[in-house]
N, C-alpha and C positions, 0 to 999 in steps of 0.2 A: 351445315354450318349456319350456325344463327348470326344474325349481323347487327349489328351496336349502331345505336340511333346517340345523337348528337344530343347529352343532356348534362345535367351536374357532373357527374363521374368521370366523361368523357365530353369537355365541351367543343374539342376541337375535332370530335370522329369523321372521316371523311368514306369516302367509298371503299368496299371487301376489309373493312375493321384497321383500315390506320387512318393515322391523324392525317390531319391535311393541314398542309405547311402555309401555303398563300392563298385562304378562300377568299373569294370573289364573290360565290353564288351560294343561295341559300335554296335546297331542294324542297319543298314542303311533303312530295309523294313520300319520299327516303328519309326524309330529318337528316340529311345530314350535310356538310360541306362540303361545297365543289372550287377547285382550282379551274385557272383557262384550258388546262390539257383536259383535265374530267370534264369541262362540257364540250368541249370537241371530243372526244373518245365517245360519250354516252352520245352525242352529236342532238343537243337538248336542245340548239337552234333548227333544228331541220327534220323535226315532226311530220309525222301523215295530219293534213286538216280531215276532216268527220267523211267528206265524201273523194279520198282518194288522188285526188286530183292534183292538188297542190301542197306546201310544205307551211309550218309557222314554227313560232318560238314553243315551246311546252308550257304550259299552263300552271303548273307547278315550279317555274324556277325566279327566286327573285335577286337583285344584287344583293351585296350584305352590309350597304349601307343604308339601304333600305329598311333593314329589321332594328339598324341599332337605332335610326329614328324613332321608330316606333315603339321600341322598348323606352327610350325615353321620356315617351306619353303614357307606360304604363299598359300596353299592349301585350298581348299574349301569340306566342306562336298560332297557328291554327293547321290541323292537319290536312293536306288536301283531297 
């Protein structure tokens, strides 16, 4: 199954190919929206850090007020 990235056609895609109702977060790895349950389920606050040891946030997830900012300045997504 191929999986639909968050773009003109579909701007609300969320994760396994449906919309997402109330995104929150914006995935940069995936391109696509995450609600509060999608990042607890993918559990995107509680990452392996590089040497095992300890947990962090993922690197790739931002809120989604954050992107509307910056689309406002004329910003482009960027992939991660």
């Amino acid at each position: 199954m191929q999986y639909k990235i968050a773009d003109a056609n579909h701007p609300r895609m969320g994760l396994g190919n449906k919309l997402c109702i109330n995104p929150k977060y914006w995935c940069r790895s995936h391109q696509v929206w995450l609600s509060e349950n999608d990042v607890k389920k993918k559990e995107c606050f509680h990452k392996p850090t590089i040497d095992m040891i300890s947990y962090e946030k993922c690197r790739c997830l931002e809120k989604a007020d954050y992107y509307s900012e910056l689309k406002k300045r004329g910003w482009e997504r960027q992939v991660c």
